[in-house]
C-alpha positions in Angstrom: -288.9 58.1 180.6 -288.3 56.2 183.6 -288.5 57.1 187.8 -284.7 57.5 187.6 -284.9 60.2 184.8 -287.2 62.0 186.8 -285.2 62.3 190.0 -281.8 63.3 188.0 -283.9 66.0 186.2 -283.9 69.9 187.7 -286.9 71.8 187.9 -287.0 74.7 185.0 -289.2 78.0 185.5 -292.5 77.6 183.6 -294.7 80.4 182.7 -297.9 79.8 180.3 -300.7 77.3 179.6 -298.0 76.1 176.9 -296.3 74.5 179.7 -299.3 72.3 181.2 -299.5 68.3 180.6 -302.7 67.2 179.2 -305.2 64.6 181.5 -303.2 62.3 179.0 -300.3 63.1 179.4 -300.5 63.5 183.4 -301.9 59.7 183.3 -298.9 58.4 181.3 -296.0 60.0 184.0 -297.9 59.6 186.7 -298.1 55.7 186.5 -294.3 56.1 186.9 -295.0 56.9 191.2 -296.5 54.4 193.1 -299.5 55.9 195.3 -299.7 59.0 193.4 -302.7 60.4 192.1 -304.5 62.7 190.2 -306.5 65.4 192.1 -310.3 65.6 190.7 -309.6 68.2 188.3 -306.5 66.9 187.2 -304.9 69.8 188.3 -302.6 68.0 191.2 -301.0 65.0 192.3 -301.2 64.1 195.7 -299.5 61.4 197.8 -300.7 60.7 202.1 -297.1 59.7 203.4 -297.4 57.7 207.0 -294.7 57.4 209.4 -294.3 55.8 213.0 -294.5 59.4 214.8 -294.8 63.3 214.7 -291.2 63.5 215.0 -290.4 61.2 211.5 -293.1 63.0 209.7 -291.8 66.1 210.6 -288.0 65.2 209.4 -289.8 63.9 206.2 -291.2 67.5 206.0 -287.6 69.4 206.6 -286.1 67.1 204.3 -288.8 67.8 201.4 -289.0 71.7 202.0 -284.7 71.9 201.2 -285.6 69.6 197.9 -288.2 72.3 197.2 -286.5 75.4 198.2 -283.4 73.8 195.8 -285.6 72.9 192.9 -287.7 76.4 193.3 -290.7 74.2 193.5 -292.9 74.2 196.5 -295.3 71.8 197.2 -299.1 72.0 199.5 -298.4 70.0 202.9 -300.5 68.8 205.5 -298.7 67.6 208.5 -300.2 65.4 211.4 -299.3 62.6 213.6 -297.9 60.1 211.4 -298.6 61.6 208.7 -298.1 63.9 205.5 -300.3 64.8 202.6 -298.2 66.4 199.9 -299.4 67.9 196.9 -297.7 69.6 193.4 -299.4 71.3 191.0 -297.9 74.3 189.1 -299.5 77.5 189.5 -298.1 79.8 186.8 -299.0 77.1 184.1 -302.7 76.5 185.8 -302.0 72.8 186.4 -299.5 70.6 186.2 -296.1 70.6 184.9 -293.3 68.0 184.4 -292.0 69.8 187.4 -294.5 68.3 189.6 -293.3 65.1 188.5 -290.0 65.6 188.9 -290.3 66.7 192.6 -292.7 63.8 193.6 -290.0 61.3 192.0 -287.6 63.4 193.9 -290.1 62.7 197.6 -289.6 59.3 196.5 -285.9 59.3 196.7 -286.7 60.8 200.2 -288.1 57.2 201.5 -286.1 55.3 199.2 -282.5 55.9 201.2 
């Protein structure tokens, strides 16, 4: 699997511990974003985004809530000045998911053009 695979991919509805990546397995597709990483308990990624202003960090925000809302996959933010924190982790598996993957690949795309 490559970045590209992960942007084209949808997000699918996951219920169940059957659905959560291992620490291994987390490790392996998160090497695929650059300035991802893993929260302490494995349980996240997490990326701090910096812009020029409020205003550009904010548009970076709209823009990423419509990707969520479309993918049904909403991540944790923390807006500032210049600045976003976002984070996925998927709640109804009790970690993470490829669908956490999928939508950081798809932030990516965000910055990438």
């Amino acid at each position: 699997m490559n970045i590209e695979q992960l942007r084209n991919t949808g997000c699918t509805p996951l219920k169940g511990k059957q659905h959560a990546l291992d620490v291994r397995q987390a490790r392996e597709v998160l090497s695929l974003l650059p300035g991802w990483e893993l929260g302490p308990k494995a349980d996240e990624i997490f990326k701090q985004f910096r812009f020029d202003d409020f205003v550009s960090a904010l548009t970076f925000v709209n823009a990423l809530g419509w990707i969520a809302e479309r993918e049904n996959h909403h991540p944790d933010l923390e807006l500032g000045w210049g600045r976003c924190r976002v984070r996925f982790s998927t709640h109804d598996v009790g970690g993470l998911s490829m669908n956490d993957f999928i939508c950081a690949a798809k932030t990516e795309a965000l910055l990438a053009g």
